[in-house]
LUMLUM-869721 format. One record per residue: x, y, z of N, C-alpha, C in turn; chain. Coordinates in steps of 0.05 Angstrom, whole numbers, plus 5000, padded with zeros to 4 digits. Layout:
<nodes>
node n.east: X n.north: Y n.up: Z ca.east: X ca.north: Y ca.up: Z c.east: X c.north: Y c.up: Z nufi: A
...
</nodes>
This chain:
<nodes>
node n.east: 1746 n.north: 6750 n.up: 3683 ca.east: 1763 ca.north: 6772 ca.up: 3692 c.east: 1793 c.north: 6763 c.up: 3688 nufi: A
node n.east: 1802 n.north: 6781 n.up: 3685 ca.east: 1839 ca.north: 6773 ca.up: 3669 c.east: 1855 c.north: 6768 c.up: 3706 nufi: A
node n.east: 1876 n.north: 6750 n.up: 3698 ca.east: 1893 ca.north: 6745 ca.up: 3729 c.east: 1917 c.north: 6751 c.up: 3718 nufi: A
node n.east: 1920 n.north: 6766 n.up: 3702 ca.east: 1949 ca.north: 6770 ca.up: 3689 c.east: 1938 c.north: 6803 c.up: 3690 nufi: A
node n.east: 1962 n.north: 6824 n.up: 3692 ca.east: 1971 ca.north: 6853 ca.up: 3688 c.east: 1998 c.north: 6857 c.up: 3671 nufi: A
node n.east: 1996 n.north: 6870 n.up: 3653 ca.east: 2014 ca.north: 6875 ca.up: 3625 c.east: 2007 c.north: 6914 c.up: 3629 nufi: A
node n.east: 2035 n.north: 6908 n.up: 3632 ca.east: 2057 ca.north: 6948 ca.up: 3637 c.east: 2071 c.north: 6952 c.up: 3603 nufi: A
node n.east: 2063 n.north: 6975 n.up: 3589 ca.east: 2082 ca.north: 6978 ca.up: 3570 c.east: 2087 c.north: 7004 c.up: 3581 nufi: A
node n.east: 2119 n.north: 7008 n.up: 3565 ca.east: 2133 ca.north: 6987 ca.up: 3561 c.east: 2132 c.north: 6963 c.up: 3589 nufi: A
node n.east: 2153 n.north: 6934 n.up: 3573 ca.east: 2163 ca.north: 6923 ca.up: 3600 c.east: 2171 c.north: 6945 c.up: 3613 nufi: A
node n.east: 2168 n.north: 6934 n.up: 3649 ca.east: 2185 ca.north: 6946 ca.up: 3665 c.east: 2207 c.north: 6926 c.up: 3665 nufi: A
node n.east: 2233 n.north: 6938 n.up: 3686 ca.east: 2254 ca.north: 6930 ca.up: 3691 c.east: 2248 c.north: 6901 c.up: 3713 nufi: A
node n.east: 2227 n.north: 6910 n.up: 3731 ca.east: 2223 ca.north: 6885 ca.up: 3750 c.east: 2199 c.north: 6885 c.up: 3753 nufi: A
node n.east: 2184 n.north: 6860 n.up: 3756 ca.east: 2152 ca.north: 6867 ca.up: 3760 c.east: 2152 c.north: 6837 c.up: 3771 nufi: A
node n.east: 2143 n.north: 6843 n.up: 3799 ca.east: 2129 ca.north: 6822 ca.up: 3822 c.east: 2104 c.north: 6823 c.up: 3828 nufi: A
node n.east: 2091 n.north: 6799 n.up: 3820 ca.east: 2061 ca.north: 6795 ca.up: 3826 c.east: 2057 c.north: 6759 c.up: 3844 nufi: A
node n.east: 2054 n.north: 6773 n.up: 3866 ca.east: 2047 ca.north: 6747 ca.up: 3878 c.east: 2019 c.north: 6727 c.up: 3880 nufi: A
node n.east: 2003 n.north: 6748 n.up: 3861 ca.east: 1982 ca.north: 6718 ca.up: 3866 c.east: 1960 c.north: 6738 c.up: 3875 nufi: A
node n.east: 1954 n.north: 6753 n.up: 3900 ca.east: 1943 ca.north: 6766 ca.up: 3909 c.east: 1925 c.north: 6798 c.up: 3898 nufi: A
node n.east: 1900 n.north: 6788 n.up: 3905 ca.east: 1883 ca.north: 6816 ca.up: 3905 c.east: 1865 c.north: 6834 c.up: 3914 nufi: A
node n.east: 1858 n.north: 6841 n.up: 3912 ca.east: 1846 ca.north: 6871 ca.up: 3934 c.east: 1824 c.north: 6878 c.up: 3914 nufi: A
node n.east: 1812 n.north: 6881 n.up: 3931 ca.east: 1780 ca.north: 6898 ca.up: 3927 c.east: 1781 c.north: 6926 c.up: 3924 nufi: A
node n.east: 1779 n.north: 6936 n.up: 3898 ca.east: 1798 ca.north: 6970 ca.up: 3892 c.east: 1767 c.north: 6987 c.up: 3886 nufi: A
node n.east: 1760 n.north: 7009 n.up: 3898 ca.east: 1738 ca.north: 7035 ca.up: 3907 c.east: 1741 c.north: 7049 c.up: 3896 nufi: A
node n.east: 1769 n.north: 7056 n.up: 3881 ca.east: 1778 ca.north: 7092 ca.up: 3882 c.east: 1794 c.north: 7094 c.up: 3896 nufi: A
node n.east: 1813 n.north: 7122 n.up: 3889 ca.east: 1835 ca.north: 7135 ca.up: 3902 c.east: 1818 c.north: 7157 c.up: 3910 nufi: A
node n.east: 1836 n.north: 7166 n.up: 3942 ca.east: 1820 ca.north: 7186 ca.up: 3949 c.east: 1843 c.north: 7215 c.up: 3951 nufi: A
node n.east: 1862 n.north: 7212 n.up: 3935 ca.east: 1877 ca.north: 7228 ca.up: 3928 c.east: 1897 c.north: 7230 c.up: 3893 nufi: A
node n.east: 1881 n.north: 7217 n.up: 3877 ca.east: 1886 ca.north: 7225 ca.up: 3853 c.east: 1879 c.north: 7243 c.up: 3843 nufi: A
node n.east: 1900 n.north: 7267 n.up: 3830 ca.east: 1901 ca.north: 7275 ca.up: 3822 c.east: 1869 c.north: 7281 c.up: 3799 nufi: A
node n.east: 1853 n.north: 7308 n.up: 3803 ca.east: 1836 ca.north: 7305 ca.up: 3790 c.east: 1820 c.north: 7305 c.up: 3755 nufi: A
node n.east: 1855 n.north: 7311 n.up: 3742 ca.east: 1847 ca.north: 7296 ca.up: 3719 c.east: 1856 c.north: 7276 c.up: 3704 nufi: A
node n.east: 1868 n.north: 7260 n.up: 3722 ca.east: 1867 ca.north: 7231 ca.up: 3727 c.east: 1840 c.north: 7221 c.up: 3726 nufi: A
node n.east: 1828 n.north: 7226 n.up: 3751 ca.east: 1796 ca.north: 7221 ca.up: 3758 c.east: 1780 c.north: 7221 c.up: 3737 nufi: A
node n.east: 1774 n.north: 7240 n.up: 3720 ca.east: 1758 ca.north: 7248 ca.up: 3706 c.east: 1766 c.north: 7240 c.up: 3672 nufi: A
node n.east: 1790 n.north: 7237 n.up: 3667 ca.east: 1802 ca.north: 7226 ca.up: 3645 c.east: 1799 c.north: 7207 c.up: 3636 nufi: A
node n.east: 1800 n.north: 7189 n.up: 3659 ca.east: 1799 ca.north: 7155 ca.up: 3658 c.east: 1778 c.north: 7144 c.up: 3679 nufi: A
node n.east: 1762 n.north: 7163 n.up: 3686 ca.east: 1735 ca.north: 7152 ca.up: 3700 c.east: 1746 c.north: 7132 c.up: 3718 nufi: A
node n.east: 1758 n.north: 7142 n.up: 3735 ca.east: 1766 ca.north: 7131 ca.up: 3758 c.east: 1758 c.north: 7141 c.up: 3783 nufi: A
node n.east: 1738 n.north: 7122 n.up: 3804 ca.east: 1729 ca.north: 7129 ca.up: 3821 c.east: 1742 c.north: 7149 c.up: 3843 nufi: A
node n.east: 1728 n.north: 7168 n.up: 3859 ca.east: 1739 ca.north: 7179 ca.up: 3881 c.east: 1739 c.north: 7148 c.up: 3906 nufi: A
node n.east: 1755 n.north: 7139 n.up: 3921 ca.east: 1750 ca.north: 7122 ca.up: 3946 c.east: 1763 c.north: 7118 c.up: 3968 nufi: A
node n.east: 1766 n.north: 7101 n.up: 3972 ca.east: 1783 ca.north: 7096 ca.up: 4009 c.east: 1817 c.north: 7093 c.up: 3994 nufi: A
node n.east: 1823 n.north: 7090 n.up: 3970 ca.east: 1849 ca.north: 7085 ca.up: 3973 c.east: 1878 c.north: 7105 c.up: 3972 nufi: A
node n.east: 1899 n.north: 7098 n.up: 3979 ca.east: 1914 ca.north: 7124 ca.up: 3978 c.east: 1944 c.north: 7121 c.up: 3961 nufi: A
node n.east: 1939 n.north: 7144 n.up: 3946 ca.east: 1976 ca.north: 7138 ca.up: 3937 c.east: 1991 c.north: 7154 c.up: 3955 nufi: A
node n.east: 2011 n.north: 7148 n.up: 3953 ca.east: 2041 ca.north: 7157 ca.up: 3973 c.east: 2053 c.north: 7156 c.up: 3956 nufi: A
node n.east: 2065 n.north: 7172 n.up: 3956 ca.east: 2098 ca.north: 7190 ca.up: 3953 c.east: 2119 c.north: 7181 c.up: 3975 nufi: A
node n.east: 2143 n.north: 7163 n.up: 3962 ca.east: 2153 ca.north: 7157 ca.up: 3980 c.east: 2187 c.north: 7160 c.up: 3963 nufi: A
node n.east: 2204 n.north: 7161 n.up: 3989 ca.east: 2234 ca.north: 7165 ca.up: 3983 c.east: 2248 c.north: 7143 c.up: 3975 nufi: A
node n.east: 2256 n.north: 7137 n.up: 3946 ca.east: 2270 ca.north: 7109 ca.up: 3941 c.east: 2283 c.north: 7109 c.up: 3919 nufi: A
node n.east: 2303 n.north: 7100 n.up: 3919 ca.east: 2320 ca.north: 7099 ca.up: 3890 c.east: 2302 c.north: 7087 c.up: 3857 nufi: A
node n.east: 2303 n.north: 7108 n.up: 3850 ca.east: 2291 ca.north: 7097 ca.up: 3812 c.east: 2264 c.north: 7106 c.up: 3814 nufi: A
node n.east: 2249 n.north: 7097 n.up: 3799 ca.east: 2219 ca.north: 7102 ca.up: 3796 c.east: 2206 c.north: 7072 c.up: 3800 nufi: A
node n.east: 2178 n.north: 7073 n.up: 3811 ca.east: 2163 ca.north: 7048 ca.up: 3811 c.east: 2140 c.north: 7054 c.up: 3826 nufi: A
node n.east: 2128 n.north: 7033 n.up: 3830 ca.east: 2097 ca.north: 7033 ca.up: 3842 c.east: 2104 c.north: 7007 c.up: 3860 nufi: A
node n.east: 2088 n.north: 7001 n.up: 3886 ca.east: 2086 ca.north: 6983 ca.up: 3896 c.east: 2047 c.north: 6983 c.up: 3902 nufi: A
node n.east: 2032 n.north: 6962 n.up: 3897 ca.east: 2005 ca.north: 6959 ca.up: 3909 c.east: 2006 c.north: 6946 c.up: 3938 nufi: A
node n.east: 2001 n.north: 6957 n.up: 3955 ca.east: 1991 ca.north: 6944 ca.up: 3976 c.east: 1954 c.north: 6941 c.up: 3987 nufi: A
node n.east: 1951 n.north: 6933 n.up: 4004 ca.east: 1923 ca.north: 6934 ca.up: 4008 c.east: 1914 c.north: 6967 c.up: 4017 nufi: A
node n.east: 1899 n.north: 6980 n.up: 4010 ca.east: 1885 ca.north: 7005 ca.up: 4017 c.east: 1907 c.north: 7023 c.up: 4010 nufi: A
node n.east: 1935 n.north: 7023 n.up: 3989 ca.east: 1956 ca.north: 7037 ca.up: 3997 c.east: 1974 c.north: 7038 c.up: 3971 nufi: A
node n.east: 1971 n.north: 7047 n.up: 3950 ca.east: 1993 ca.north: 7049 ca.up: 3927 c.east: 2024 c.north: 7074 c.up: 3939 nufi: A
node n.east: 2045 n.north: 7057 n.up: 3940 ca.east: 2065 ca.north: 7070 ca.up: 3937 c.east: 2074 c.north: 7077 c.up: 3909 nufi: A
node n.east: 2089 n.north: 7103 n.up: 3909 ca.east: 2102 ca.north: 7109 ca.up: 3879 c.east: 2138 c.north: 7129 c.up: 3894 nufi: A
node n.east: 2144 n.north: 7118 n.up: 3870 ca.east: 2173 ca.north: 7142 ca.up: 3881 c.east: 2184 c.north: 7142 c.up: 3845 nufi: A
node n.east: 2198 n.north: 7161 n.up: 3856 ca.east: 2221 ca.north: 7168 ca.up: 3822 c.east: 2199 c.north: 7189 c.up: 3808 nufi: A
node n.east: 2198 n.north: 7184 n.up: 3783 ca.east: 2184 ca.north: 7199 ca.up: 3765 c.east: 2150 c.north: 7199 c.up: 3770 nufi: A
node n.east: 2136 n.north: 7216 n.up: 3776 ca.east: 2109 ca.north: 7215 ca.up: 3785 c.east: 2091 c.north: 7206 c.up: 3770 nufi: A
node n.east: 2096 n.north: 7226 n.up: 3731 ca.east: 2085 ca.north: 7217 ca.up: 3709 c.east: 2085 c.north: 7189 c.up: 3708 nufi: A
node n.east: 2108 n.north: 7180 n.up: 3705 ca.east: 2107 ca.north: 7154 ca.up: 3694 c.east: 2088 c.north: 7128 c.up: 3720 nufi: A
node n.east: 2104 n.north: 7144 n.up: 3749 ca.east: 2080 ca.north: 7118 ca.up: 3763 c.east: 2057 c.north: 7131 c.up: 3761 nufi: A
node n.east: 2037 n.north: 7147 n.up: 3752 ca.east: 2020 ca.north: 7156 ca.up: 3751 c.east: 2013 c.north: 7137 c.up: 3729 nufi: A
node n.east: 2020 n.north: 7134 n.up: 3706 ca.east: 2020 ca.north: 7122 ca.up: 3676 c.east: 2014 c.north: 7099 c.up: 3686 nufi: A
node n.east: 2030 n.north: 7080 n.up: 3702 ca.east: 2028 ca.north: 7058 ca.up: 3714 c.east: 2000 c.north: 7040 c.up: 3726 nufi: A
node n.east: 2006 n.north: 7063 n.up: 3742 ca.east: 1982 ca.north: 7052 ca.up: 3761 c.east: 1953 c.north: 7059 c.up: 3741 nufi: A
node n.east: 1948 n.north: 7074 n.up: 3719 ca.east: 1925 ca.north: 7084 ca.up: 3703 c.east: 1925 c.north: 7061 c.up: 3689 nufi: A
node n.east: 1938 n.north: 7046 n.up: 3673 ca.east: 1954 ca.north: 7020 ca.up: 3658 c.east: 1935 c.north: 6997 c.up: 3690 nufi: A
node n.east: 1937 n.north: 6998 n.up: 3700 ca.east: 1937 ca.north: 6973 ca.up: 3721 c.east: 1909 c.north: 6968 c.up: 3723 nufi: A
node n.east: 1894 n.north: 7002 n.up: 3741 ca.east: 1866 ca.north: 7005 ca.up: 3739 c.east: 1851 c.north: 6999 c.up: 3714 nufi: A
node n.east: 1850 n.north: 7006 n.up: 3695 ca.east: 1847 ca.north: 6999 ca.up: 3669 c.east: 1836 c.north: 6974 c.up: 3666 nufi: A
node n.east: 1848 n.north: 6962 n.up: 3664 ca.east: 1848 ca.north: 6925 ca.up: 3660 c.east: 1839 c.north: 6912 c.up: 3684 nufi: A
node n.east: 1846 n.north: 6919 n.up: 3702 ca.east: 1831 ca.north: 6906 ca.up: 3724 c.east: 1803 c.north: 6915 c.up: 3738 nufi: A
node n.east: 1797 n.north: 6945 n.up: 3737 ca.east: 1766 ca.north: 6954 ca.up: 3741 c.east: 1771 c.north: 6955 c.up: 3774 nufi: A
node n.east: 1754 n.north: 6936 n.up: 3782 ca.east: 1740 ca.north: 6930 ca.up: 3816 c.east: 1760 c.north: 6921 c.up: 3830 nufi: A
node n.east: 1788 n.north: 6917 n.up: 3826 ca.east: 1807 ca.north: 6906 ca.up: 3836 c.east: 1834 c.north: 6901 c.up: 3831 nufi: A
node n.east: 1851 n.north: 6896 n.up: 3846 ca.east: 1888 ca.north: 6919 ca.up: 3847 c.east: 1905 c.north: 6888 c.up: 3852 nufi: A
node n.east: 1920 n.north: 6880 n.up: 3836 ca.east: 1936 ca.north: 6861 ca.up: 3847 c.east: 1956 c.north: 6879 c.up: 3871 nufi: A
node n.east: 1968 n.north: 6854 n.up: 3880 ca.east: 1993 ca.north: 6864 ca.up: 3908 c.east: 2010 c.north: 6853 c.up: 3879 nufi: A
node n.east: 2024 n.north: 6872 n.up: 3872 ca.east: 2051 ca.north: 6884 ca.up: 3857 c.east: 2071 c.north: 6899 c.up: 3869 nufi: A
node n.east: 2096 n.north: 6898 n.up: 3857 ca.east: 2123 ca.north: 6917 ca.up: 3859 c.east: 2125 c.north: 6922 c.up: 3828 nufi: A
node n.east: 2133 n.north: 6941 n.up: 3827 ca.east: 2142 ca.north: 6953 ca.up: 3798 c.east: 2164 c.north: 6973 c.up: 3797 nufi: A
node n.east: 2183 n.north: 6966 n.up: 3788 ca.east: 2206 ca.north: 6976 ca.up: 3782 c.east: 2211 c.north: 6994 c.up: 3749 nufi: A
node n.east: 2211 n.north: 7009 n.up: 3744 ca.east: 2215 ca.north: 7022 ca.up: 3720 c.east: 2242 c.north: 7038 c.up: 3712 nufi: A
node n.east: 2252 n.north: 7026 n.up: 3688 ca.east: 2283 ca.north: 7037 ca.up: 3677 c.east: 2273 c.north: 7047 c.up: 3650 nufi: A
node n.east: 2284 n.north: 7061 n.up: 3635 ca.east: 2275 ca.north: 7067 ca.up: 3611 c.east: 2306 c.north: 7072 c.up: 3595 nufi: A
node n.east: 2305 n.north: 7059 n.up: 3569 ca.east: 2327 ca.north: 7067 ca.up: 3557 c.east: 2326 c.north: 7088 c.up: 3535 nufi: A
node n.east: 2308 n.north: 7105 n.up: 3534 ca.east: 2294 ca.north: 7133 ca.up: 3517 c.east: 2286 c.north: 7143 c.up: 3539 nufi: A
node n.east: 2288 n.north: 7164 n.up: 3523 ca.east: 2278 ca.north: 7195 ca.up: 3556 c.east: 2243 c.north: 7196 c.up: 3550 nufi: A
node n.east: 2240 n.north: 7181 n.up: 3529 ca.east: 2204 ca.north: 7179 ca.up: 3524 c.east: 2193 c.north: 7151 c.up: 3535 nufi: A
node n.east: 2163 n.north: 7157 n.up: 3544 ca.east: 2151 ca.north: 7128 ca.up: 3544 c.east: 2129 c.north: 7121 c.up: 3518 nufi: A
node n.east: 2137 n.north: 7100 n.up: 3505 ca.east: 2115 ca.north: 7101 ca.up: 3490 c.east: 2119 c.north: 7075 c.up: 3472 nufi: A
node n.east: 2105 n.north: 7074 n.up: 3454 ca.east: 2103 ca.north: 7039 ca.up: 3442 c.east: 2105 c.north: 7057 c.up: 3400 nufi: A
node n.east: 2123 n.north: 7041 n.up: 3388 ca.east: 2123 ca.north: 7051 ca.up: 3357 c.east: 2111 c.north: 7025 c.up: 3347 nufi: A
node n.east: 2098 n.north: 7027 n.up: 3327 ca.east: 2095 ca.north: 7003 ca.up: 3305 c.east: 2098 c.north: 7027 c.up: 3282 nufi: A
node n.east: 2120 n.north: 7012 n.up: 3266 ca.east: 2122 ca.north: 7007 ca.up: 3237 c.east: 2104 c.north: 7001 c.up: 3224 nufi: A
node n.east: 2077 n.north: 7017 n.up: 3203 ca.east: 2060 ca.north: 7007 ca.up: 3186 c.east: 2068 c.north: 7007 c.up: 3159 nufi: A
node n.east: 2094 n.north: 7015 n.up: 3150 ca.east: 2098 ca.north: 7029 ca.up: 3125 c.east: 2109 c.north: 7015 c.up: 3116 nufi: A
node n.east: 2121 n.north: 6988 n.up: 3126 ca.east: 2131 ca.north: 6963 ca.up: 3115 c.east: 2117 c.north: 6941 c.up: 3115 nufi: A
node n.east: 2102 n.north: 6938 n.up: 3134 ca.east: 2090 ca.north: 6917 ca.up: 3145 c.east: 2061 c.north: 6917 c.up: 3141 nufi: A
node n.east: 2044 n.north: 6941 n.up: 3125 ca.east: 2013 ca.north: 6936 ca.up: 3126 c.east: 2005 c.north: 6941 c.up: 3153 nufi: A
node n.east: 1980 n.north: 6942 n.up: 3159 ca.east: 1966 ca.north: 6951 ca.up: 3184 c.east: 1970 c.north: 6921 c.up: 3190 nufi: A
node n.east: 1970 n.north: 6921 n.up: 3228 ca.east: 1973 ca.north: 6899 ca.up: 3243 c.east: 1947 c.north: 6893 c.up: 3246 nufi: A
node n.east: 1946 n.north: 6875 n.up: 3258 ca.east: 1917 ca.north: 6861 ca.up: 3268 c.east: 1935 c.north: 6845 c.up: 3297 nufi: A
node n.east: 1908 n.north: 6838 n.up: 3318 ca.east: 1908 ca.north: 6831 ca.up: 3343 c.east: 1929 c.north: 6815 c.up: 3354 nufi: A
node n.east: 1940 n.north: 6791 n.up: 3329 ca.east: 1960 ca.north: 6777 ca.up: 3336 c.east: 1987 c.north: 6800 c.up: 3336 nufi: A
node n.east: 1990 n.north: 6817 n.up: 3325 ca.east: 2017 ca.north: 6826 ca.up: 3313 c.east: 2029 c.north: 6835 c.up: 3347 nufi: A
node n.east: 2011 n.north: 6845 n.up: 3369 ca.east: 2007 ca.north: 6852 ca.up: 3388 c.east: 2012 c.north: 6840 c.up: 3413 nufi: A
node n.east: 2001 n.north: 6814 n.up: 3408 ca.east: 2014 ca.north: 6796 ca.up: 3422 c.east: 2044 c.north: 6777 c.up: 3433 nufi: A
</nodes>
């Protein structure tokens, strides 16, 4: 099982202390979230909370988000993903210097990439 979590883009700040949690399901995601990315209904909750910028914080039984919803929505889908059965304790801070989120590769110079190019 991976002990490392990778956000694209980087975020602006990303704190991971070490710590993890036993993750069920959200019992307030959005339902095609749920069903998109086969993410359980369970005990945990996101919050909407008042704070300068956009980001996510994990706590135990308790994802905070503030700023842009999409994008901590993006986030936290990015987190679940890779980790499955369990949620590191994270802070996530998000700045963006394009009004888009998203990753380009260049194939039209460079040939198709392979696994290293990614790395």
């Amino acid at each position: 099982m991976r002990d490392k979590v990778f956000i694209v883009p980087e975020p602006k700040r990303f704190v991971f202390n070490g710590n993890w949690f036993s993750f069920d399901g959200f019992n307030n995601l959005p339902e095609f979230f749920r069903k998109e990315f086969n993410i359980p209904q369970g005990s945990w909750v996101i919050k909407k909370i008042d704070r300068e910028g956009t980001g996510v914080k994990i706590k135990e039984r308790e994802v905070e988000i503030w700023g842009d919803e999409k994008v901590s929505y993006a986030t936290i889908i990015q987190i679940v993903m890779q980790t499955k059965n369990r949620l590191p304790e994270v802070e996530i801070e998000e700045e963006f210097h394009f009004p888009f989120r998203g990753y380009h590769l260049d194939i039209a110079r460079g040939g198709v990439p392979n696994l290293d190019t990614f790395k």
